[in-house]
N, CA, C and O of each residue as an XYZ file, in Angstrom:
836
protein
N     -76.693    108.522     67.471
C     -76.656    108.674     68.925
C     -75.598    107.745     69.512
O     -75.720    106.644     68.974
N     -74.509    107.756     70.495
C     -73.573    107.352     70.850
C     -74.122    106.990     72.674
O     -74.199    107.948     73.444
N     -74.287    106.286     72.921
C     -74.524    105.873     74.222
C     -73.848    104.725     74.791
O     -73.665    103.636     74.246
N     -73.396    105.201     76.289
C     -72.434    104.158     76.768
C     -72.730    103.821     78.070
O     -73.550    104.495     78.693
N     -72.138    102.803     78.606
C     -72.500    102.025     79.790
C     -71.405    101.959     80.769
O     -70.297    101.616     80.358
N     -71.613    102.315     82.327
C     -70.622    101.970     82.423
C     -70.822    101.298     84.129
O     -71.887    100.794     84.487
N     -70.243    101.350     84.564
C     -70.001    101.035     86.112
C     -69.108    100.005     86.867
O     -68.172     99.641     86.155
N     -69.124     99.508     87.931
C     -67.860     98.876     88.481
C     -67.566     97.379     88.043
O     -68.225     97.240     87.012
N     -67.059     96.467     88.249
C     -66.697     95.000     87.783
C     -68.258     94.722     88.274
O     -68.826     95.318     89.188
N     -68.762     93.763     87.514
C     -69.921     92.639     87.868
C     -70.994     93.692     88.091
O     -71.708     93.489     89.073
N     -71.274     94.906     87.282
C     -72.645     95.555     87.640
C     -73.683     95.278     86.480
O     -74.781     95.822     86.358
N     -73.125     94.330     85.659
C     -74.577     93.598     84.669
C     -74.695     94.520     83.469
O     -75.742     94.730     82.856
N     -73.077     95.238     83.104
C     -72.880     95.778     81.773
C     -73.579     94.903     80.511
O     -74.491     95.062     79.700
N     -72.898     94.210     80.746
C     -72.903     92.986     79.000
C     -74.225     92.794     79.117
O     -74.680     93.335     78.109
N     -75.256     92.283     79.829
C     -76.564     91.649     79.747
C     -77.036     92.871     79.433
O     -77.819     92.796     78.487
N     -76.878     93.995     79.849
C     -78.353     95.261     79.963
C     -77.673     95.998     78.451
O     -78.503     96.718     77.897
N     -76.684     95.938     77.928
C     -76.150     96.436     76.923
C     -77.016     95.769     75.575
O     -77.675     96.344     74.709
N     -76.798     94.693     75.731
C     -77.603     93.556     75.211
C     -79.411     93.318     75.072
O     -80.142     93.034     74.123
N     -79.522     93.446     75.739
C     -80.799     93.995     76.037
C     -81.340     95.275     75.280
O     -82.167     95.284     74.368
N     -80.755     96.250     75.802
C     -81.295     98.045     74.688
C     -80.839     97.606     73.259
O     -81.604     98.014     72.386
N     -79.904     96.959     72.863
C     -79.475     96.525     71.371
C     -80.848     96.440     70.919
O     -81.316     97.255     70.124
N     -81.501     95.480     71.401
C     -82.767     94.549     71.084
C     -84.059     95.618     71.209
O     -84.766     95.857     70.230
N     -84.278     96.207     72.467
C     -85.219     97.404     72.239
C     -84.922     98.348     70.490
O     -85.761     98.358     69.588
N     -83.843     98.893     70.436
C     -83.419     99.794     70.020
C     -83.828     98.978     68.238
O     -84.726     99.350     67.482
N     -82.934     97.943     68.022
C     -83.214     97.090     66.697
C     -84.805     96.801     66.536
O     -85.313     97.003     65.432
N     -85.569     96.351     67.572
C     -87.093     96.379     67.239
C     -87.822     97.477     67.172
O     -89.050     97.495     67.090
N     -86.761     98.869     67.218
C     -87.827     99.978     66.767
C     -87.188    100.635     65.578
O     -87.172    101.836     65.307
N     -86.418     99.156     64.607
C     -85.990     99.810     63.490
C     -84.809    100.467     63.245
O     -84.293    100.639     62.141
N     -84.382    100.842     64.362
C     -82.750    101.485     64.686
C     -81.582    100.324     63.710
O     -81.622     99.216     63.175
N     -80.806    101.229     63.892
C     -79.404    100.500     63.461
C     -78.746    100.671     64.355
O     -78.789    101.816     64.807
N     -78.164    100.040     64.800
C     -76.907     99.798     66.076
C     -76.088     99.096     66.118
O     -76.314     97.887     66.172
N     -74.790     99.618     66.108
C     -73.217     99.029     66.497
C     -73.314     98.900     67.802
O     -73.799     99.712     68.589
N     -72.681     97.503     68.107
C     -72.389     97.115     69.638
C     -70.781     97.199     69.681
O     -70.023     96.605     68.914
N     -70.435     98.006     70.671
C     -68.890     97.390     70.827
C     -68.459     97.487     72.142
O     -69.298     97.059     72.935
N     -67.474     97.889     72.624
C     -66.806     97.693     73.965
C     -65.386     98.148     74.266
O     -64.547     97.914     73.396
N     -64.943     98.862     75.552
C     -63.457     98.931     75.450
C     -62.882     98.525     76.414
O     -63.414     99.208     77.289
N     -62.011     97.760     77.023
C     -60.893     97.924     75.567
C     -61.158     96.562     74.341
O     -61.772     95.566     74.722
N     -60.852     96.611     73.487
C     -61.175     95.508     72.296
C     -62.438     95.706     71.113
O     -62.848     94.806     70.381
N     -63.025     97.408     71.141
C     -63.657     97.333     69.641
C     -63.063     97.146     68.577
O     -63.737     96.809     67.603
N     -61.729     97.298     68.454
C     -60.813     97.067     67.119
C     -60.184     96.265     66.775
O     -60.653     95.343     67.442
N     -59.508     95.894     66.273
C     -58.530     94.505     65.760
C     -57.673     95.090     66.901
O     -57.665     94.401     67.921
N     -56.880     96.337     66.931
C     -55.735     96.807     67.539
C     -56.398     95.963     69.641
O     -56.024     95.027     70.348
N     -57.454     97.038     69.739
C     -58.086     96.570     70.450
C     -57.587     95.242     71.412
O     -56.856     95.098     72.392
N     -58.598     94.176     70.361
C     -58.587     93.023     71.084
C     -57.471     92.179     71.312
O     -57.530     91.143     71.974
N     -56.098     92.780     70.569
C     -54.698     92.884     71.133
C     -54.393     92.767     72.558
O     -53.871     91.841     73.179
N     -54.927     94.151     73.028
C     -54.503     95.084     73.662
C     -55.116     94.680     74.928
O     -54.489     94.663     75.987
N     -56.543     94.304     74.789
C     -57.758     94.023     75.652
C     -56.790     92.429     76.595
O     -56.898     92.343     77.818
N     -56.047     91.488     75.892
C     -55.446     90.224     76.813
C     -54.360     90.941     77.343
O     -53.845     90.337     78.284
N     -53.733     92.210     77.025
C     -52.853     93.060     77.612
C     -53.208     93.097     79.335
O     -52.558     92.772     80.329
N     -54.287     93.546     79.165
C     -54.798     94.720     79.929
C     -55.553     93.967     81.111
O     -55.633     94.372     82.270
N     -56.099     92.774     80.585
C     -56.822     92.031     81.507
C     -56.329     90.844     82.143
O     -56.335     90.625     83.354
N     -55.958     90.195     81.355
C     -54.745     88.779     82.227
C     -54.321     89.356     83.139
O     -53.849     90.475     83.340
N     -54.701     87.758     84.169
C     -53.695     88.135     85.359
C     -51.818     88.624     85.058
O     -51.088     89.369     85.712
N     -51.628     88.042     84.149
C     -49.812     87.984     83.683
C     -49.162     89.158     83.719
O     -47.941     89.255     83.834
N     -50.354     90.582     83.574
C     -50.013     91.523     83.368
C     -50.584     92.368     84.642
O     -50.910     93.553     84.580
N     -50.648     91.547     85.815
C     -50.611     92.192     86.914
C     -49.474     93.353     87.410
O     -49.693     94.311     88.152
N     -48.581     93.084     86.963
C     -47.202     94.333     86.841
C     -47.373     95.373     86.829
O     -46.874     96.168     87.626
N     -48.322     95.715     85.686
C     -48.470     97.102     85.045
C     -48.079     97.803     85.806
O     -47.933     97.505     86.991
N     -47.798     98.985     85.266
C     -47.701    100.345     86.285
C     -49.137    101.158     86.018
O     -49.825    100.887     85.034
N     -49.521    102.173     86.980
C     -50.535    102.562     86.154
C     -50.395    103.504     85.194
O     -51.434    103.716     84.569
N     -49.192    104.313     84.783
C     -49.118    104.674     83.531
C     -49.027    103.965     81.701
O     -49.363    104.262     80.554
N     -48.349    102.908     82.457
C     -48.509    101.772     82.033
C     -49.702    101.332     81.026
O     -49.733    101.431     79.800
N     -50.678    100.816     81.922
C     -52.108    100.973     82.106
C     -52.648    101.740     81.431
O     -53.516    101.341     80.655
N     -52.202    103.516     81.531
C     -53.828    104.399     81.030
C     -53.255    104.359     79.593
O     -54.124    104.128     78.753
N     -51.822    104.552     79.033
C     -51.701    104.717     77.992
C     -52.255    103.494     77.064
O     -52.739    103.717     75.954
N     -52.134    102.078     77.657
C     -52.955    101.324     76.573
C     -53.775    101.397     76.777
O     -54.345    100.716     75.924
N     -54.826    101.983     77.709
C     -56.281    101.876     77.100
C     -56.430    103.236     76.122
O     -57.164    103.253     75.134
N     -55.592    104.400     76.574
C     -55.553    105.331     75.566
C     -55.494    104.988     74.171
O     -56.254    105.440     73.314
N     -54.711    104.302     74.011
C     -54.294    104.127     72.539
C     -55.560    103.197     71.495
O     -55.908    103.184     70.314
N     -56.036    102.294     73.146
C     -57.272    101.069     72.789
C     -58.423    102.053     71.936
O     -58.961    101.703     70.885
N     -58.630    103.168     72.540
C     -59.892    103.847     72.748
C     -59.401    105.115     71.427
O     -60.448    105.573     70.970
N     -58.306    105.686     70.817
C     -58.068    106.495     69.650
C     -58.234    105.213     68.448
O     -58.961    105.557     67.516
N     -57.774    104.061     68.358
C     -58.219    103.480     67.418
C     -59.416    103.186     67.061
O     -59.808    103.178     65.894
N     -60.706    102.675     68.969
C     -61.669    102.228     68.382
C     -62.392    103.622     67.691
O     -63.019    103.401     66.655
N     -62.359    104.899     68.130
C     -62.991    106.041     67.820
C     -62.885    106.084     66.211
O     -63.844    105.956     65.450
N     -61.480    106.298     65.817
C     -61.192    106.283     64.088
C     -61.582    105.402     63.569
O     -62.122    105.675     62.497
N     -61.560    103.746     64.005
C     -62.080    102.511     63.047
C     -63.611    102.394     63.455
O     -64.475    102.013     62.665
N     -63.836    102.729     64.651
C     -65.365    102.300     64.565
C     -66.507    103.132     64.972
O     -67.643    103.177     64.500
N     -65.935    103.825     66.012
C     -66.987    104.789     66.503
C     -67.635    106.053     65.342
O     -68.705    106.252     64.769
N     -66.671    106.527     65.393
C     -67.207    107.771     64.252
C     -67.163    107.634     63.463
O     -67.150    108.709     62.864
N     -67.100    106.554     62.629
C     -67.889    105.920     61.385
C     -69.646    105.757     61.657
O     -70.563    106.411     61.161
N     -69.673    104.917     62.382
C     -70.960    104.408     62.929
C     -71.912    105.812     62.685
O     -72.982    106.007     62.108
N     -70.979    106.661     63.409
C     -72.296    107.519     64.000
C     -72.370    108.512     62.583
O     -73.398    109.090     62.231
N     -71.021    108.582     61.836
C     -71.556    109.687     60.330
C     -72.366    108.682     59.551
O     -72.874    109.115     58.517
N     -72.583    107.390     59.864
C     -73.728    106.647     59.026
C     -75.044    106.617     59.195
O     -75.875    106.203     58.386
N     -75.341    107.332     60.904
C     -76.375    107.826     61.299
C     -76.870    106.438     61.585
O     -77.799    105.931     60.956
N     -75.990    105.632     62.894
C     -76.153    104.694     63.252
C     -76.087    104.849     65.009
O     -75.124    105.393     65.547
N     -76.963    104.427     65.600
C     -76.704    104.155     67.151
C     -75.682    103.191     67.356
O     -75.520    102.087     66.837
N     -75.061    103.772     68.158
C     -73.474    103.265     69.186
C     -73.803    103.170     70.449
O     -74.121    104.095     71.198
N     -73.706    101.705     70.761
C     -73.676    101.416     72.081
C     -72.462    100.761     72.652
O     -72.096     99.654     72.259
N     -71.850    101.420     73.557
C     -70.058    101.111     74.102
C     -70.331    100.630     75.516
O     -70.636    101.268     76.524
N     -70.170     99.540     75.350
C     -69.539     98.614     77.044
C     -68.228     99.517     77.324
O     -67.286     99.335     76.554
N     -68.085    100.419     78.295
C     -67.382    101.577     78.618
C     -66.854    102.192     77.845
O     -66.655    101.741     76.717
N     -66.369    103.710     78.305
C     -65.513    104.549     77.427
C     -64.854    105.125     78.102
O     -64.743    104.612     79.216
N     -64.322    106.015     77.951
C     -63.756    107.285     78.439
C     -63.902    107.350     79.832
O     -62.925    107.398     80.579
N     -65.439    107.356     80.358
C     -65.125    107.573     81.862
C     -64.920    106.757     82.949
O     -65.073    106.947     84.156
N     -64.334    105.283     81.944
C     -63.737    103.839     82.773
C     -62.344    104.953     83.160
O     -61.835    105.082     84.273
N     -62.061    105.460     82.264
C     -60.425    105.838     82.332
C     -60.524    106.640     83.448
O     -59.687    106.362     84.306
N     -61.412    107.713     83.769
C     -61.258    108.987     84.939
C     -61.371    107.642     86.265
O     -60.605    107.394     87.196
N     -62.683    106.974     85.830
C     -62.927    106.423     87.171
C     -61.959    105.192     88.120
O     -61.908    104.926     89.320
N     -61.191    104.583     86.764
C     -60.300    103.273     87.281
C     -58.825    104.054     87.336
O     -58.095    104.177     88.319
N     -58.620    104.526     86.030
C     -56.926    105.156     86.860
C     -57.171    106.101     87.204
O     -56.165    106.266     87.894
N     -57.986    107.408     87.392
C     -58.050    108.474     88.238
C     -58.230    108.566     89.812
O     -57.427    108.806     90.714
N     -59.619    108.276     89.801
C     -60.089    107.786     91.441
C     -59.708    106.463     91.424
O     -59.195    106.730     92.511
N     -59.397    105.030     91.219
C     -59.307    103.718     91.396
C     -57.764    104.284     91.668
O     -57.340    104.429     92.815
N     -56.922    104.605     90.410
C     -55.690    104.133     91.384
C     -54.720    105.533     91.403
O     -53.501    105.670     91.508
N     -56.013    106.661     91.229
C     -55.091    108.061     92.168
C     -53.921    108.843     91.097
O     -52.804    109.275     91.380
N     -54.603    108.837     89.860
C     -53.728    109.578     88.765
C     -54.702    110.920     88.719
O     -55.863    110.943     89.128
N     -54.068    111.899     88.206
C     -54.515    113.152     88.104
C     -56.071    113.211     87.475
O     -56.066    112.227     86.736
N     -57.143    113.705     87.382
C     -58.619    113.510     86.903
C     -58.323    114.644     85.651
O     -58.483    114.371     84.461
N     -57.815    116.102     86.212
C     -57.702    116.990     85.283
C     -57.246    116.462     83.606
O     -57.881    116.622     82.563
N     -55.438    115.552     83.912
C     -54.813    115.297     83.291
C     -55.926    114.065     82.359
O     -56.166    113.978     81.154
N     -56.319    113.402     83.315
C     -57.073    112.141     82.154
C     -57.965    113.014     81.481
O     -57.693    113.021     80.280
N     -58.710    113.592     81.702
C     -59.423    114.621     80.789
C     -59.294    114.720     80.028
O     -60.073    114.235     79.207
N     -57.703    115.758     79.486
C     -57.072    115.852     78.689
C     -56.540    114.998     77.876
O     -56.595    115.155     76.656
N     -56.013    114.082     78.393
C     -55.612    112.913     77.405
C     -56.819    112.175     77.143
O     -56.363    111.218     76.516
N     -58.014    112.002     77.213
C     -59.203    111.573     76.914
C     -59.924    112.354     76.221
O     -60.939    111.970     75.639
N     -59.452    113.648     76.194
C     -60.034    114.542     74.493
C     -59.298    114.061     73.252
O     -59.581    113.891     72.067
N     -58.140    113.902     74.098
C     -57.041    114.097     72.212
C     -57.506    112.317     72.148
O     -57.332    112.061     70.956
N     -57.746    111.677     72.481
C     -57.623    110.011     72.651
C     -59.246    110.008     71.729
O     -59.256    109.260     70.751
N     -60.082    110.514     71.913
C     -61.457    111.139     71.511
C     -61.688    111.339     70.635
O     -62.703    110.928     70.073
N     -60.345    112.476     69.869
C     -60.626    113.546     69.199
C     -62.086    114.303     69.527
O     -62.629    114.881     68.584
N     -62.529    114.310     70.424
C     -63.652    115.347     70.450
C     -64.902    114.721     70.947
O     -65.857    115.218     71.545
N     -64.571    113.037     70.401
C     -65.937    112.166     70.921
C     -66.200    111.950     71.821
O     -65.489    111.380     72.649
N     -67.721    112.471     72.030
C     -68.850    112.494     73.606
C     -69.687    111.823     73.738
O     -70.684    112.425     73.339
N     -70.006    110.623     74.163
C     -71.325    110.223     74.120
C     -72.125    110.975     74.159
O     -71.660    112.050     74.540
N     -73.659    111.038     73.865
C     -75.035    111.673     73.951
C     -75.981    111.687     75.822
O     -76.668    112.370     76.582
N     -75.184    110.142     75.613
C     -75.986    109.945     77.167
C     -74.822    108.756     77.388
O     -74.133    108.227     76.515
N     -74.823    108.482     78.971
C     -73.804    107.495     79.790
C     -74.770    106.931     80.677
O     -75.586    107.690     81.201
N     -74.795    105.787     80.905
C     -75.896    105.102     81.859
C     -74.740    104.469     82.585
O     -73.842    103.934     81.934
N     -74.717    104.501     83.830
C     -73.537    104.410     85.416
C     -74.944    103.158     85.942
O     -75.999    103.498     86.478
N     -74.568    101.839     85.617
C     -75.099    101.202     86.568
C     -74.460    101.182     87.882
O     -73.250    101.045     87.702
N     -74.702    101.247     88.942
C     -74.684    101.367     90.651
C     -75.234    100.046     91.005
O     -76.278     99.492     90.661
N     -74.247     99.672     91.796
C     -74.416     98.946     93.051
C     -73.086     98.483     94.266
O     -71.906     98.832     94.271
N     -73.825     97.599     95.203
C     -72.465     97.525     95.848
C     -71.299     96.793     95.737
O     -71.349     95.576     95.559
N     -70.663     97.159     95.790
C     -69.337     96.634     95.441
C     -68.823     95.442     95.985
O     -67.777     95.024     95.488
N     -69.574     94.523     97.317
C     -69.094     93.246     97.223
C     -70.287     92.219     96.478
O     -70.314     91.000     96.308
N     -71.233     93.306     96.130
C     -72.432     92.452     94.947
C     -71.936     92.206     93.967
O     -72.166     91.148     93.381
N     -71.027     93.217     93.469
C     -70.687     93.125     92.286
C     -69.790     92.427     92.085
O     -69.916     91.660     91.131
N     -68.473     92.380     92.901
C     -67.091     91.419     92.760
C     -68.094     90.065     92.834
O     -67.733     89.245     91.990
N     -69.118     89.667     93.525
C     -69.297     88.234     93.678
C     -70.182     87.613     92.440
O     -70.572     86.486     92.133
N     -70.316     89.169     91.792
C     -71.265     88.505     90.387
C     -70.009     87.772     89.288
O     -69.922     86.694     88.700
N     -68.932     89.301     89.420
C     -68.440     89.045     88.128
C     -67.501     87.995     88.586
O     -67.330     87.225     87.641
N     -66.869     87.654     89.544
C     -65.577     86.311     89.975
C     -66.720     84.640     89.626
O     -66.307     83.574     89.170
N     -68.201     84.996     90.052
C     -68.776     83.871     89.808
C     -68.975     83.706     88.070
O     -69.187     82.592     87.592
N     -68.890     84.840     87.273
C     -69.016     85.166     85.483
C     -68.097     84.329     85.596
O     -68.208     83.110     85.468
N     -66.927     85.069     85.897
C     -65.508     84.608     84.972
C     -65.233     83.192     85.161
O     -64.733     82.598     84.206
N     -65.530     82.413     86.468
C     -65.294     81.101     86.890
C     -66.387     80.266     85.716
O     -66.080     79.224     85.138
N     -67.586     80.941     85.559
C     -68.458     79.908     84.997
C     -67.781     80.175     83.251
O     -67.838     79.286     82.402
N     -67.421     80.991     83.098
C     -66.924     81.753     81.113
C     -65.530     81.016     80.793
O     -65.079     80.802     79.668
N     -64.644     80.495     82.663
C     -63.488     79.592     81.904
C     -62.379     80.926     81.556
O     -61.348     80.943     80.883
N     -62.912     81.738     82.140
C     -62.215     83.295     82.411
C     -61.243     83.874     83.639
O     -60.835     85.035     83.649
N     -61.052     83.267     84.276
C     -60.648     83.030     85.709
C     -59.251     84.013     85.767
O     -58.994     84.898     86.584
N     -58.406     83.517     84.556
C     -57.257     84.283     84.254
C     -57.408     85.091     83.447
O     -56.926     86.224     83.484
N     -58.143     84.607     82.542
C     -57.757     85.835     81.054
C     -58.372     86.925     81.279
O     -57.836     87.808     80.608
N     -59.388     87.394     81.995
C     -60.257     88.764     82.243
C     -60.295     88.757     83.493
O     -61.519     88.726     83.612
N     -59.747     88.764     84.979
C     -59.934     88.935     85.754
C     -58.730     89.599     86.847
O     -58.613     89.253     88.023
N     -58.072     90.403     86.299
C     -56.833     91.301     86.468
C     -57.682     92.330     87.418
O     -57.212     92.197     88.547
N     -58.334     92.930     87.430
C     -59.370     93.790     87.978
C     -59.885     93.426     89.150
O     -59.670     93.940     90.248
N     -60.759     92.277     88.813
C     -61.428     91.826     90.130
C     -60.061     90.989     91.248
O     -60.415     90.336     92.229
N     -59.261     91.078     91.057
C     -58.257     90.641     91.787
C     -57.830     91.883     92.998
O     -57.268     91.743     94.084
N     -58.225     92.828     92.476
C     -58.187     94.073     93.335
C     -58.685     94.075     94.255
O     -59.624     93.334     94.543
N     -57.920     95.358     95.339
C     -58.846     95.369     96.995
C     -60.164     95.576     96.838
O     -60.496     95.866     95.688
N     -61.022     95.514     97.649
C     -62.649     95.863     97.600
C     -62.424     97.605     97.822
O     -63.176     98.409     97.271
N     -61.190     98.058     98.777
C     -61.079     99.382     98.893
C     -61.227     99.988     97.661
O     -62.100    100.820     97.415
N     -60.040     99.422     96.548
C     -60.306     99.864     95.153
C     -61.340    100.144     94.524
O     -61.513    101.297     94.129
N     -62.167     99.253     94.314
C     -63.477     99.005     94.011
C     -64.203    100.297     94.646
O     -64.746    101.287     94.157
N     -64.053    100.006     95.474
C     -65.027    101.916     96.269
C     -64.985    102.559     95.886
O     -65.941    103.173     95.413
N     -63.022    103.068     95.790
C     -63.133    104.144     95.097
C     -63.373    104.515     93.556
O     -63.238    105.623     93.036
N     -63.812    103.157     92.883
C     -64.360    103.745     91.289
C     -65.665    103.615     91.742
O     -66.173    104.543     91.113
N     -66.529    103.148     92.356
C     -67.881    103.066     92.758
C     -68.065    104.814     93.085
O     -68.961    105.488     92.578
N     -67.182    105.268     93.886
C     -67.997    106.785     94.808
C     -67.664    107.623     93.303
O     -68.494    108.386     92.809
N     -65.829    107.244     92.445
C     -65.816    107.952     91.442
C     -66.538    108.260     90.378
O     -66.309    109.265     89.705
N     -67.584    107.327     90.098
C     -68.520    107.350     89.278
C     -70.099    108.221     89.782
O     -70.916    108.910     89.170
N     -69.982    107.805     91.030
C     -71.076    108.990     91.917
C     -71.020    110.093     91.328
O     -71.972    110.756     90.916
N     -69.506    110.417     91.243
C     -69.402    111.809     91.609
C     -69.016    112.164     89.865
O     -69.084    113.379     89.681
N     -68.732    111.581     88.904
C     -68.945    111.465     87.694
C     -70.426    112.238     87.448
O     -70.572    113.407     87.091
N     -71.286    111.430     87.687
C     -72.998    111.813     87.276
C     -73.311    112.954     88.015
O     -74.121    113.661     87.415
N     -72.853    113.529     89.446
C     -72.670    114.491     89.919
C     -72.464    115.765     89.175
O     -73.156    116.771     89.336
N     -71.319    115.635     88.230
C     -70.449    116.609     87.896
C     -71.064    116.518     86.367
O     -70.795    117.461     85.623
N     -71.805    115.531     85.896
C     -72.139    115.624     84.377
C     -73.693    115.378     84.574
O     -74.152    114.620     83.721
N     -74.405    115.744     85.301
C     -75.916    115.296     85.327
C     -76.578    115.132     84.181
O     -77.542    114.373     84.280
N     -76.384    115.592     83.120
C     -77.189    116.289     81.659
C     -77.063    115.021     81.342
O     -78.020    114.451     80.816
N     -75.885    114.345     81.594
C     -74.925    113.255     80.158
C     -75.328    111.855     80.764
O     -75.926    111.009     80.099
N     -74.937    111.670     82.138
C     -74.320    110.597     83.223
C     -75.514    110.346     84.333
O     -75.541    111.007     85.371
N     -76.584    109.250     84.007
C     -77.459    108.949     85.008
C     -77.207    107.726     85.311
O     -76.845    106.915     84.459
N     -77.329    107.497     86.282
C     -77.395    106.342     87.331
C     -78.552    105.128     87.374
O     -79.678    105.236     87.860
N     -78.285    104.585     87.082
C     -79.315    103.286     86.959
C     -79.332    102.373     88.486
O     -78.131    102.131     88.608
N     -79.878    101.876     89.444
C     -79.493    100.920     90.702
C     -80.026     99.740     90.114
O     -81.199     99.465     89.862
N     -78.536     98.803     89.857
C     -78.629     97.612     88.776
C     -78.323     96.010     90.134
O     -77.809     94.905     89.962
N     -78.954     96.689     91.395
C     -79.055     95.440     92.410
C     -79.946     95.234     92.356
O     -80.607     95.746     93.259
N     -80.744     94.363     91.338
C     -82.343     94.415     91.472
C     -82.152     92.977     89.808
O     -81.176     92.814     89.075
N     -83.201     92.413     89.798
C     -83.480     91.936     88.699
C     -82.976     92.206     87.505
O     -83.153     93.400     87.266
N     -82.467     91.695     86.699
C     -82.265     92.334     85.070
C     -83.366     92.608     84.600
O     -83.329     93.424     83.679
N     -84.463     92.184     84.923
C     -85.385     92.838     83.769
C     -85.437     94.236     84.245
O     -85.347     95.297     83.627
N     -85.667     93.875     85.955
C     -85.995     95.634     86.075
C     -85.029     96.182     86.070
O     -85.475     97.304     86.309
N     -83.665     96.357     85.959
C     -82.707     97.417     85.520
C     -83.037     98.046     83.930
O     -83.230     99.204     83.561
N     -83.012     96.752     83.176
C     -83.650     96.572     81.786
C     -84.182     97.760     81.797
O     -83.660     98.789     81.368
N     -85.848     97.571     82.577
C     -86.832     98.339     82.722
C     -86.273    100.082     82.390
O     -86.336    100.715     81.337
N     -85.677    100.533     83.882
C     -85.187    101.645     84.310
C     -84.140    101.901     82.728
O     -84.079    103.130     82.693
N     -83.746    101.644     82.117
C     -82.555    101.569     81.255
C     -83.339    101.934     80.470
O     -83.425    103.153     80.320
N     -84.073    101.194     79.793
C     -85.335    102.085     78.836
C     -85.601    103.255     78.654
O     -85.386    104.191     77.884
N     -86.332    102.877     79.908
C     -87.309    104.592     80.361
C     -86.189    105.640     80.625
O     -86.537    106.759     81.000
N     -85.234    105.436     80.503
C     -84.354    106.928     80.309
C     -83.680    106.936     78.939
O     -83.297    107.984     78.418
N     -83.539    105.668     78.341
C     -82.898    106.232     76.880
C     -84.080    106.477     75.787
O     -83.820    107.082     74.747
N     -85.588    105.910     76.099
C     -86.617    106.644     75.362
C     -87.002    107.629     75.580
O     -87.856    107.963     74.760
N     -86.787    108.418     76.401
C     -86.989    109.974     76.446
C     -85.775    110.671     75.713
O     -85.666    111.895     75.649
N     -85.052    109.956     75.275
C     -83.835    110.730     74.917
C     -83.909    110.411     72.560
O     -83.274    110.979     71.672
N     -84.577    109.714     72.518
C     -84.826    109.118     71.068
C     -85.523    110.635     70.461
O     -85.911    110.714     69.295
C-alpha cells in the first residue's frame, strides 16, 4: 500500500507521518518512510537545491524539473521496490506537491504537470493521499517557528519565505485536488491537537487496510 501526505508549509506532515509509521509497525506491517524531495541519495542532493534560501532564483521551470527528476529516481530506487516487497510506503509528499506548488502556487499549466508527473511516476499512484488542511497563517507560524528552533532558518526555508497569497493558492489547490480525486485524496483539519489529527488520520487509513 503506498500512502502519502501532503498539505501546505507547517501543516504537521513529519509528526502525523510519524505517528501512522508506529500505528501501522504495531500491527505488524512493514513500512518504508520517505519523503520528497530527498528519498534518494540523488534526492538529498537535490532537496539543499530546492530548499535553501541561495536558490531563491529559481525559475519555476527551473524548479518543477528538479523535483521531477527528485521524484523518477525516488520511484526506481525506492518506491517500487518497497511496494513489489509487499511493504507499506509512506511519502512526506509526492506528486501532488508538484500540481499544487508549481501549478496553482506559481501558475504553470495543471494539465501539463500531469503529464510530466506520469512519465516522472512511471505509472505510480498512491492508494490513498491524506491533504492535511489548515490555515495558512497557522501554518507559516508553525513551520518559521520549526525551522528557527531545527537551526533551519536557511537551509529549508525557501518556501516559507513566500507571500501568504502564495500559500492560498496551494491551500484552495489542494481543496480542489480532493475535490477532483475524492476516492484517493481526503482531507484531514490538522488545526487541532496532534493527537487528534493523529486520531482522524487513523480512522481513515484503517478502513482502507
Amino acid at each position: 500500500m503506498f500512502i502519502t501526505l501532503e498539505g501546505i508549509e507547517g501543516c504537521g506532515k513529519s509528526t502525523q507521518i510519524r505517528l501512522l509509521q508506529q500505528h501501522l509497525t504495531d500491527r505488524g506491517l512493514r513500512v518504508v518512510l520517505t519523503r520528497e524531495p530527498g528519498g534518494s541519495d540523488l534526492g538529498m542532493r537535490l532537496r539543499s537545491m530546492l530548499l535553501h534560501q541561495h536558490s531563491a532564483n529559481l525559475t519555476p521551470l527551473s524548479e518543477l524539473f528538479l523535483y521531477l527528476a527528485d521524484r523518477a529516481q525516488h520511484v526506481a530506487e525506492v518506491i517500487k521496490p518497497a511496494l513489489a516487497r509487499g511493504e507499506v510506503v509512506l511519502c512526506d509528499r509526492f506528486a501532488d506537491s508538484t500540481v499544487a506548488y508549481q501549478g496553482y502556487g506559481r501558475g504553470l499549466d495543471t494539465q501539463l504537470l500531469d503529464s510530466l508527473n506520469q512519465m516522472a511516476t512511471a505509472g505510480c499512484v498512491p492508494d490513498l493521499t491524506l491533504i492535511l488542511d489548515l490555515p495558512v497563517e497557522t501554518g507559516l507560524r508553525r513551520a518559521l517557528a520549526r525551522n528557527d528552533l531545527d537551526g533551519q532558518s536557511m537551509s529549508e526555508d525557501r518556501f516559507e519565505a513566500e507571500s501568504p497569497a502564495f500559500h492560498q493558492r496551494i491551500r484552495e489547490g489542494y481543496l480542489l485536488l480532493a475535490a477532483l480525486h475524492p476516492k484517493r485524496c481526503l482531507v484531514v483539519q490538522a488545526d487541532c491537537a496532534p493527537e487528534q489529527v493523529g486520531d482522524q488520520i487513523w480512522s481513515l487509513v484503517a478502513t482502507r487496510l
